[in-house]
N, C-alpha and C positions, 0 to 999 in steps of 0.2 A: 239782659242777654240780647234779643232785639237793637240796639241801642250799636252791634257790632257789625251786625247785618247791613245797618246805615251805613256805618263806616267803611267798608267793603266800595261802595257806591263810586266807579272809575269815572277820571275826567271831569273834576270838579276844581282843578287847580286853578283852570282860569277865571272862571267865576271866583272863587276863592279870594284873590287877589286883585278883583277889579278896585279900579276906582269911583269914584264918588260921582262922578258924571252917569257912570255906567247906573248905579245903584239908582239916583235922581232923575235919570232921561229914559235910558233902554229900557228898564224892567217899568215902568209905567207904563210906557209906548204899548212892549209889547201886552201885556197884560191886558189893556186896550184893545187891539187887534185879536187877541185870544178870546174876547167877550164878545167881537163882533164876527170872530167867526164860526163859534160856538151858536152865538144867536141864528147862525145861518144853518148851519147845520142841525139843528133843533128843528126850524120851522122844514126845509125841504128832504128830508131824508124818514124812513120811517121809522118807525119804535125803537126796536131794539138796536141798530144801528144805531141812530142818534144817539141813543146816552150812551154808549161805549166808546165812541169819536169825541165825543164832550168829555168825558171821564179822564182819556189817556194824556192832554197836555195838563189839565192841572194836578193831576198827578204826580206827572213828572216834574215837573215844577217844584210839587210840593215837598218831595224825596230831594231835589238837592239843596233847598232852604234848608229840609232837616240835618241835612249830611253836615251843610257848611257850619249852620248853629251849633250843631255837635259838636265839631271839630274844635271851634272858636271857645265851648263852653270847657270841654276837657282843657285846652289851652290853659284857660283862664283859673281854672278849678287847680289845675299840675304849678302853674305858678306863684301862687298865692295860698293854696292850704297845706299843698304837699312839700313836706320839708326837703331842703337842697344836700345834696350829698360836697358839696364845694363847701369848705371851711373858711372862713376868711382869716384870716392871719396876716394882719397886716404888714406886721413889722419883722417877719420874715421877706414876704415879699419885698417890702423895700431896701431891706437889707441885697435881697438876689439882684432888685433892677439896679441898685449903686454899684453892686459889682461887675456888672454884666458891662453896667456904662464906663466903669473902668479899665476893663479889657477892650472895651472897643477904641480910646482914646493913647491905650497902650498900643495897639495895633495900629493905628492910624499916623503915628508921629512918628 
């Protein structure tokens, strides 16, 4: 149930869809910069401030890994266990593209 709540989660399309650079360069970089400025805010801010300013990026961070892994895993899960409602029928279809390609060849001449 939870699991829908993720999914709900807006503006994840372009993440979604990066590429391998993005995955390999950006998200280390920043991840990086998120630790050293977390380190910063930990040491100059007081208590109860600090851990809630440290809390809200890896957080959010971590809600749309889940969203996108979700997304990715239904995917994978819908295509592979869940049976297909499209029958293959070959030799009908080939029968329709021969004809299809026959009225286009009648139509053309």
């Amino acid at each position: 149930m939870s699991y829908r709540l993720i999914l709900k989660i807006p503006k994840t399309n372009l993440v979604e869809s990066a590429s391998g650079a993005f995955w390999a360069i950006i998200v280390p970089l920043f991840i990086f910069v998120d630790f050293l400025i977390n380190l910063y805010l930990l040491m100059w801010l007081p208590f109860p401030v600090n851990v809630a300013l440290v809390g809200i990026v890896p957080a959010l961070v971590l809600l749309v890994f889940l969203r996108i892994g979700l997304g990715r895993f239904i995917n994978f899960w819908n295509l592979n266990f869940v049976r297909s409602r499209l029958e293959w029928n070959v030799k009908e279809k080939t029968k329709e593209y021969i004809n299809l390609l026959n009225k286009q060849r009648k139509r053309s001449s």
